[in-house]
N, C-alpha and C positions, 0 to 999 in steps of 0.2 A: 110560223114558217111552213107548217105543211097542212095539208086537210084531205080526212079521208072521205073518199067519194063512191058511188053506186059505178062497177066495172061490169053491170050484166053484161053489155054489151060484146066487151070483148072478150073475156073470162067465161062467163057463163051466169046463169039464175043464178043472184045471192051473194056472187063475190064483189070486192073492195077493190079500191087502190088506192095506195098516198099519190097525192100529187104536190107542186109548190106552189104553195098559198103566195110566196113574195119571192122577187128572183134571189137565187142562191147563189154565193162564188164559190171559185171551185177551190177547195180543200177546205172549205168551211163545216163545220159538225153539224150532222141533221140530226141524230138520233142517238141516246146511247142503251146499248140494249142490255138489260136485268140477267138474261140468259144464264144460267148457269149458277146465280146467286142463292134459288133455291130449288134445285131440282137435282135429280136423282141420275149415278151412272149407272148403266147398264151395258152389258158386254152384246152383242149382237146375237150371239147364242140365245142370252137371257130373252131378247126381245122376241124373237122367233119362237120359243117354247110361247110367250103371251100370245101372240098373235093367235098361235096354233089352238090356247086353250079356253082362250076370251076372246073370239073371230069380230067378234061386233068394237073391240077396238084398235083391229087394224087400223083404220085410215087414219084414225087418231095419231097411233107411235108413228105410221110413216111422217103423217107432214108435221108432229111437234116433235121430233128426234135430231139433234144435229152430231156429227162424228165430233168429239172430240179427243182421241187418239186411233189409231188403225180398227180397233173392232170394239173402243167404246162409245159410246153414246149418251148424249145427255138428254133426260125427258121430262116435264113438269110433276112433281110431286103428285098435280092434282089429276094424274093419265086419267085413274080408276072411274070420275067423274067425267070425263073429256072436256076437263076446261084447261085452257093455256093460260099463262103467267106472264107473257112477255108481248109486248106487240110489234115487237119486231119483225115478225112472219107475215105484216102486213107487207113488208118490200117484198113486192113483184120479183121473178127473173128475166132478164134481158139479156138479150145476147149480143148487144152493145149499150151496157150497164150506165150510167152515170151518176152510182154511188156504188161505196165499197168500205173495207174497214179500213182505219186507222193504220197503219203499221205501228206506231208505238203505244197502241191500247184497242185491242183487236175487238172491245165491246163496241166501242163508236163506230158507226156511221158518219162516212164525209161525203162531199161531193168530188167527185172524179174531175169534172168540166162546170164550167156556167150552168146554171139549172132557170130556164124560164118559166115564170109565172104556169101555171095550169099543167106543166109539163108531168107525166108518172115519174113517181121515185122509184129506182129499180137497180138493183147489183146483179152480176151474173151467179147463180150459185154453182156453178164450177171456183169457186171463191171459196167454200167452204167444205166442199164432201169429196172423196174419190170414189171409184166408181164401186163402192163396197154401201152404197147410198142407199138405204132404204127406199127411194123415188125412182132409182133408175130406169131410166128408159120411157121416162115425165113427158106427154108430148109440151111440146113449147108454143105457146102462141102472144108470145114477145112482137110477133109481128116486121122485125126487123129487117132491113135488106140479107144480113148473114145471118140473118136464123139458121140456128143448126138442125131443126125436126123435132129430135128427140135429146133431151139430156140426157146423155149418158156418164155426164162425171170424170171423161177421160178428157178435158180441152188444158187441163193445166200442166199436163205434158207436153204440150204444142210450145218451143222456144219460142214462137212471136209472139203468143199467148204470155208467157212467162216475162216476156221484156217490157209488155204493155201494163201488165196487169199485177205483176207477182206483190206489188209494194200494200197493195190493195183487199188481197186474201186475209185469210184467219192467219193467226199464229200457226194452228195445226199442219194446216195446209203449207206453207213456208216450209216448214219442216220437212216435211214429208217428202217436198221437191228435191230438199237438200240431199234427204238419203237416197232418193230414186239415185243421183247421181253417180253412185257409189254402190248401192247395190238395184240396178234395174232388173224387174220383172214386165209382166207381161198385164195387157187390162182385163186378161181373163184369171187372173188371179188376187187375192187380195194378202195383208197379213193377220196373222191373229197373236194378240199378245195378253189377252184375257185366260191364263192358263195358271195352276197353280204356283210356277215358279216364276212366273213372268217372263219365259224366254218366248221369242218370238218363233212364228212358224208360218212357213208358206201354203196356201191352198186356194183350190179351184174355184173361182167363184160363179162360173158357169161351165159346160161341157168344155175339154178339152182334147184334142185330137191325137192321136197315137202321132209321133213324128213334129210334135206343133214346138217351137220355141216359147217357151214360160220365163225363163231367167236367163241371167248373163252374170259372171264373175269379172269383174274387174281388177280383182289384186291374186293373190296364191289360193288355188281351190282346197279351202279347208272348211269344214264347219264353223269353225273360229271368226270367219271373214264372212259367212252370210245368215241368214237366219234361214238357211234350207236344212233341216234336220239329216240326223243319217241314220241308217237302215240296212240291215243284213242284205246282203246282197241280191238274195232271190227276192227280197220283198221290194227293196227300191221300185219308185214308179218314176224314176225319172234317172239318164244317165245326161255324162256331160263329153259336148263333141271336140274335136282338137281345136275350136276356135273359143272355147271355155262359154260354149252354150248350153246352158240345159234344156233334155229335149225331154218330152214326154215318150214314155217305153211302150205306152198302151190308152185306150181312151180313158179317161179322166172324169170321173162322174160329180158334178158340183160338191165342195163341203172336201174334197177328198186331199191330205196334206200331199203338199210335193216335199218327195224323199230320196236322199241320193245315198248310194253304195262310197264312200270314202276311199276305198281300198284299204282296208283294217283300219283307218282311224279313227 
C-alpha cells in the first residue's frame, strides 16, 4: 500500500517520504503506529536537563519525542543509542494533510480523502503536540498553497481548524481542546503537571510582557476552578481584571509559574 522513497529533493540531503504505492480510499488504514508500546515517559523538565547534559542528542529527543499529556513525553527506549522504534515519523507534515489518526484508536493512521497512486503520505502535526513542542517554530516546507511558514503548534485552536480536523488528532490533543474550552490560556504559556502531587500549574513558555493577557476564567475565580496556583500577595505575578482576565503584573521570563493573589484564599 505504501513505499518509501528518496525526498532529497524537497526535504533536503538524506531525507524520505511514504508515498501510495496503490490508490487509497479515504478512511481506509494506512499504518498503525508501535509508538508508545515500548518507550520511555519523560516529563519536559527531564528532557531539558538531557539535552543540556548529553548536547549531541538533542536532535534525537526533538524529532523522536511526541507530547503525550501537557508536559509529558514519550521517547524510544533506545534515545541513548539514537535509534527509533517506530516508523511512523516517516509521515511528513503538511499543512493540508491527507492522513490523520483514527479517532477510535489514536495508534492508526487513516486516510483523510482519496489518496492517489505516487502521491506523499502526510498528516498535519498540529494533530498531535501543542505548542509546548519540542520542534516549535519547525520551518515547513509541505509546499502547500496554505503553508503556514513555521509550525508553531498553535492551529488546533483555529474553530475552522477544529471542525475540519478535530476527529483526526491524538486522543491527547482532543482533550486538551476540550479543556482549553473551559479553562483558556494564552500560546505563550503552556501547563505542567509533572510535579510531585500532580496538580497542575500554569507557566511561561516564552517571554511574556508586563500588562499581556495569559488566562481567562470562565466559571467563579477560585483556585479550585483553574490550575493557576496562588501566591502571597506581594509575590503574585499575575492579577486578574473586572472582565476575569489574567494579566501579567510584570515581564515574565520563560519557565516562570503564573500566580495569582486569591484574596486570602
Amino acid at each position: 500500500m505504501v513505499q518509501l522513497v528518496d525526498a532529497s529533493e524537497k526535504y533536503g540531503e538524506g531525507n524520505q517520504m511514504l508515498v501510495a504505492a496503490e490508490p487509497i480510499a479515504a478512511g481506509e488504514k494506512i499504518w498503525w503506529c508501535t509508538c508508545g508500546d515500548d518507550d520511555y515517559m519523560m516529563s519536559r523538565d527531564e528532557i531539558l536537563h538531557l539535552m543540556e547534559t548529553q548536547p549531541h542528542l538533542k536532535n534525537f529527543l526533538c524529532w523522536y519525542s511526541y507530547m503525550a499529556e501537557d508536559d509529558m513525553y514519550m521517547i524510544p527506549r533506545t534515545f541513548a543509542a539514537q535509534q527509533n522504534n517506530d516508523e511512523c515519523i516517516l509521515f511528513n507534515h503538511s499543512c493540508e494533510p491527507n492522513c490523520g489518526f483514527d479517532s477510535g484508536d489514536g495508534n492508526t493512521i487513516v486516510a483523510i480523502r482519496p489518496i492517489a497512486v505516487g502521491e506523499e503520505l502526510a498528516y498535519d502535526y498540529h494533530f498531535l503536540e501543542t505548542e509546548a513542542s519540542l520542534i516549535r517554530g519547525l520551518e515547513c516546507k509541505c509546499q502547500t498553497p496554505s503553508c503556514v511558514g513555521r509550525i508553531m503548534f498553535d492551529r488546533y485552536r483555529d474553530e475552522e481548524f477544529q471542525k475540519q480536523y478535530y476527529q483526526y488528532m491524538s486522543p491527547y490533543l482532543r482533550s486538551h481542546i476540550r479543556e482549553l474550552k473551559a479553562k483558556w490560556y494564552s500560546t505563550k504559556c503552556f501547563t505542567r503537571s509533572a510535579t510531585p502531587n500532580k496538580t497542575k500549574s500554569l507557566h511561561a513558555l516564552e517571554w511574556i510582557a508586563a500588562g499581556e493577557v495569559v488566562a481567562k476564567f470562565s466559571g467563579s475565580i477560585s483556585p479550585e476552578n483553574q490550575f493557576i496556583c496562588a501566591a502571597k500577595q506581594d509575590e503574585a505575578t499575575c492579577a486578574v481584571d473586572e472582565h476575569k482576565q489574567v494579566i501579567a503584573l510584570c515581564d515574565l521570563a520563560p519557565e516562570t509559574e503564573i500566580t495569582l493573589y486569591y484574596h486570602g484564599k
